[in-house]
C-alpha atoms as an extended CHARMM CRD file, in Angstrom:
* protein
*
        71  EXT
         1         1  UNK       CA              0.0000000000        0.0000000000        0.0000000000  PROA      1               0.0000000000
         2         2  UNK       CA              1.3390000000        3.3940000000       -0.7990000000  PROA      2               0.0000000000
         3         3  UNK       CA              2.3980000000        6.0950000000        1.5700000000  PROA      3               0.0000000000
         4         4  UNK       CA             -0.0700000000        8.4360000000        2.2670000000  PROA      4               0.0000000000
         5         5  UNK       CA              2.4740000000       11.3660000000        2.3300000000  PROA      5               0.0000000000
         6         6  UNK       CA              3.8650000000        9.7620000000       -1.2920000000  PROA      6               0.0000000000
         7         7  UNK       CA              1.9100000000       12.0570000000       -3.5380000000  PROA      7               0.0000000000
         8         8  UNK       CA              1.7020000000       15.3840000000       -0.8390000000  PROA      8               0.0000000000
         9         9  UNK       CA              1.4620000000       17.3350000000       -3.7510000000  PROA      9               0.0000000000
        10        10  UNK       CA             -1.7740000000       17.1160000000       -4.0000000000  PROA      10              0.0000000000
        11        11  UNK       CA             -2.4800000000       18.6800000000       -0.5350000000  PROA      11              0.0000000000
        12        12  UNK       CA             -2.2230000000       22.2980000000       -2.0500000000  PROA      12              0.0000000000
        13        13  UNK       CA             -4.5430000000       23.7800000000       -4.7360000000  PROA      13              0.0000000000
        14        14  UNK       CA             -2.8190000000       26.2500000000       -7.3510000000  PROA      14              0.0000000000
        15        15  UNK       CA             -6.1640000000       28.7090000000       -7.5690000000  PROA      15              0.0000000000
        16        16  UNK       CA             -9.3350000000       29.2260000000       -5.4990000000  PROA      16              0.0000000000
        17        17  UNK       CA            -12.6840000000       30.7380000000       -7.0290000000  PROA      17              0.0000000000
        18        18  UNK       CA            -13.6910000000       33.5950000000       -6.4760000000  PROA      18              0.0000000000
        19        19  UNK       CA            -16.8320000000       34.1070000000       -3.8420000000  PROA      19              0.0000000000
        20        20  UNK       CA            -19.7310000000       33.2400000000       -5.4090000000  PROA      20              0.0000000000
        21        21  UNK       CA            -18.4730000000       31.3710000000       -8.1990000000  PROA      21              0.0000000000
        22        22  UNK       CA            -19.4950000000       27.6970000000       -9.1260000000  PROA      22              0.0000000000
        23        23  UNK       CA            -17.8070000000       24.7260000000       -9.5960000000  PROA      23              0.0000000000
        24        24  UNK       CA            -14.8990000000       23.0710000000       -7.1540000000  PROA      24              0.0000000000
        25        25  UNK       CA            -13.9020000000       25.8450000000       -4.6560000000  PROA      25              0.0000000000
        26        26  UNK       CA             -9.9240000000       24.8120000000       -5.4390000000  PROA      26              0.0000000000
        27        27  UNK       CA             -7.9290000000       23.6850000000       -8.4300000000  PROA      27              0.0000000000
        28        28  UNK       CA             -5.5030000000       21.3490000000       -7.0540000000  PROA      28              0.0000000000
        29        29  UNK       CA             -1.8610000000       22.6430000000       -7.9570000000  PROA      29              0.0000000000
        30        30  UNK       CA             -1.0100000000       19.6100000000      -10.3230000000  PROA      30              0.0000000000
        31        31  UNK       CA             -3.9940000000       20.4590000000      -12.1420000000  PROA      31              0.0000000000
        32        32  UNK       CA             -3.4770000000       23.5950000000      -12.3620000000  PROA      32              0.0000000000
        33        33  UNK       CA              0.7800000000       23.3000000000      -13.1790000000  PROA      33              0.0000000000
        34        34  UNK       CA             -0.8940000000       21.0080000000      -16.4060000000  PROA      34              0.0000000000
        35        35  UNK       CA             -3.0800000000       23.6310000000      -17.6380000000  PROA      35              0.0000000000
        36        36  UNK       CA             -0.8410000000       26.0810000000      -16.9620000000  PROA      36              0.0000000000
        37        37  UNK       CA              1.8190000000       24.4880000000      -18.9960000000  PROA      37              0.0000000000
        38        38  UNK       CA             -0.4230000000       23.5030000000      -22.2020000000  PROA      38              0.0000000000
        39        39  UNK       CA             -1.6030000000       26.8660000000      -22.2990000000  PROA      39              0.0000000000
        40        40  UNK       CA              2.0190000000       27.8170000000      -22.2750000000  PROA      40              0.0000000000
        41        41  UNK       CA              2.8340000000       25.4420000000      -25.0260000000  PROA      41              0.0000000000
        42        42  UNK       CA              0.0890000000       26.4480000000      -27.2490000000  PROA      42              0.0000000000
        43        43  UNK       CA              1.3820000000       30.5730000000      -26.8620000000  PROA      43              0.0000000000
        44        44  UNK       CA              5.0430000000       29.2090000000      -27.7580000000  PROA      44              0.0000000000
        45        45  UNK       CA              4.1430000000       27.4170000000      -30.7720000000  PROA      45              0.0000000000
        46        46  UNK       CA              1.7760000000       29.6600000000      -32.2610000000  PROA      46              0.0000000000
        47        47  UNK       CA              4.0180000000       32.4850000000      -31.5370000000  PROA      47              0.0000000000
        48        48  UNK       CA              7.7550000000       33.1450000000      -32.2890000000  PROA      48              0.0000000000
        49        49  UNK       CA              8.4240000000       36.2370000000      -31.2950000000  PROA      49              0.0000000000
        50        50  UNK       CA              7.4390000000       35.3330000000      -27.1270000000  PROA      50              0.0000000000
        51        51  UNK       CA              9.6410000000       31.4270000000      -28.3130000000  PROA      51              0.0000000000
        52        52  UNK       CA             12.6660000000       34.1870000000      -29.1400000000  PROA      52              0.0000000000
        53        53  UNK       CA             12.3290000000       36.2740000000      -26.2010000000  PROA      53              0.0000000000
        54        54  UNK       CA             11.8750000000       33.5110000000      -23.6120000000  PROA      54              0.0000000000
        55        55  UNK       CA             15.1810000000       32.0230000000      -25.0480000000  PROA      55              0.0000000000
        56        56  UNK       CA             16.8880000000       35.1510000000      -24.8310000000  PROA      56              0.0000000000
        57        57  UNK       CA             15.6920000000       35.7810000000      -21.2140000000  PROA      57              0.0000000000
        58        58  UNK       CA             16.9320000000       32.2010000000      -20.2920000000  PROA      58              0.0000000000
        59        59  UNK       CA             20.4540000000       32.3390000000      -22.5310000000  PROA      59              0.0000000000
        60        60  UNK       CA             19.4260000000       29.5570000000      -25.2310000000  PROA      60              0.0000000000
        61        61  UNK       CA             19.4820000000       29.3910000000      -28.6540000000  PROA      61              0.0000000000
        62        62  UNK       CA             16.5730000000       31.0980000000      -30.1800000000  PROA      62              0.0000000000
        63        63  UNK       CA             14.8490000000       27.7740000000      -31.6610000000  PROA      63              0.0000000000
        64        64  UNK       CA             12.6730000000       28.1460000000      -35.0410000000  PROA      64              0.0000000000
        65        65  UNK       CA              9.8280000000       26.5980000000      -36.0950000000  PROA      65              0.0000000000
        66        66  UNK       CA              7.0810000000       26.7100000000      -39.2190000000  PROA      66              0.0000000000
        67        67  UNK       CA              9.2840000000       29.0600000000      -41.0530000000  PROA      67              0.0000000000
        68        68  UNK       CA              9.8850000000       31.5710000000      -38.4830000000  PROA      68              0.0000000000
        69        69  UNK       CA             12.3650000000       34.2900000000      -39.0950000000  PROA      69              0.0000000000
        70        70  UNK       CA             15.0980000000       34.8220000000      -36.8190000000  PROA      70              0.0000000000
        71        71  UNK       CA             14.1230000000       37.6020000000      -34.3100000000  PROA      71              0.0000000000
């Protein structure tokens, strides 16, 4: 049987409703890190210019794709 502290993760939640909202009242945080990085993945590929400047910000090669001109 598995730890119960093995996956503590999922004690915190990554964003609360607001008051009088519906749905869950918390968006447990690996749920939220997932959505937060597809959303992040869709923005990259669909858009070179924030792919160049996130390179440049973290000192990598600016990568290229679907034609996109070097910025």
């Amino acid at each position: 049987m598995a730890d119960r502290n093995e996956h503590a993760y999922f004690r915190y939640w990554g964003k609360a409703r607001k008051e009088g909202e519906p749905d869950a009242p918390y968006h447990l945080l690996p749920y939220h890190c997932l959505d937060v990085a597809a959303v992040d993945a869709v923005l990259l590929e669909r858009h070179g210019f924030l792919r160049a400047r996130l390179a440049r910000a973290l000192t990598l090669p600016v990568p290229h794709a679907r034609g996109d001109e070097p910025t």
